[in-house]
C-alpha positions as CSV (number, residue, x, y, z in Angstrom):
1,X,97.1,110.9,89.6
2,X,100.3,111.4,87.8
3,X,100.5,108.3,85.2
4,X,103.4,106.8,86.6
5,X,101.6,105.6,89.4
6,X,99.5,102.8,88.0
7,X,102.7,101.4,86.4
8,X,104.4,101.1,89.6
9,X,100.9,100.0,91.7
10,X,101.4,96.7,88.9
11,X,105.2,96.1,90.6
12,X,103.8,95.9,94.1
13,X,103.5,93.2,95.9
14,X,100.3,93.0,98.1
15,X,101.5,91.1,100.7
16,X,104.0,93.5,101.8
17,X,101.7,96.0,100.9
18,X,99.5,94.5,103.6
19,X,102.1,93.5,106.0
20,X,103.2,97.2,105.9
21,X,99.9,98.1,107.0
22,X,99.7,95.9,109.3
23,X,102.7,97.2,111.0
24,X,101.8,101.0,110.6
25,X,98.5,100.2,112.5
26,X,100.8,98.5,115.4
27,X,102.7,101.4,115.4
28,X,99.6,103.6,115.7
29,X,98.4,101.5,118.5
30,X,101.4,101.9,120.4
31,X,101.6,106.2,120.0
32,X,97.6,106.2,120.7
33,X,97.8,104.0,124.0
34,X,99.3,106.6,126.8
35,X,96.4,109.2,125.5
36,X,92.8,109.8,126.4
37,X,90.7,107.0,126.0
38,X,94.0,105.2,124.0
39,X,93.2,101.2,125.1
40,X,90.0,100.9,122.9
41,X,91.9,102.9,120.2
42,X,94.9,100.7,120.7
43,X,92.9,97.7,121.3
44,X,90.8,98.7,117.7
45,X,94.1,99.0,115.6
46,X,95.5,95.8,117.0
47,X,92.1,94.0,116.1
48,X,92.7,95.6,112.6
49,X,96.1,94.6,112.4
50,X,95.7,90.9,113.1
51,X,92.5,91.2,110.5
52,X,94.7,92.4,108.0
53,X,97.4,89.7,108.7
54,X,95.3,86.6,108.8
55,X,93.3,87.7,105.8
56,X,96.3,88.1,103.8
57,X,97.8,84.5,104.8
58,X,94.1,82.8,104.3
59,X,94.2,84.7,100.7
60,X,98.0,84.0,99.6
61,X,99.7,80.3,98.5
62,X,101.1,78.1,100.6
63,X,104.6,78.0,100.1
């Protein structure tokens, strides 16, 4: 791991970190849904998505 990388892992902020995720698996979801067995894919990454989403706003200050 070059040694840059834990410097700028300190500057992140995890929400967006995890609402970027979030949206990459609804993304995924959407591209996997018109293919072979693609609705329990789909409906697996959309499960994971609102997993990640709720998890993060239980876990971060009200504002």
């Amino acid at each position: 791991m070059p040694r840059a990388l834990p410097a700028v892992d300190r500057l992140l902020d995890c929400s967006l970190t995890r609402f970027l995720e979030a949206a990459a698996l609804l993304r995924l979801a959407e591209i996997h849904l018109p293919r072979k067995h693609g609705e329990a894919i789909a409906g697996a990454l959309l499960r994971e998505s609102e997993r990640m989403l709720v998890s993060d706003q239980k876990n971060s200050p009200s504002r």
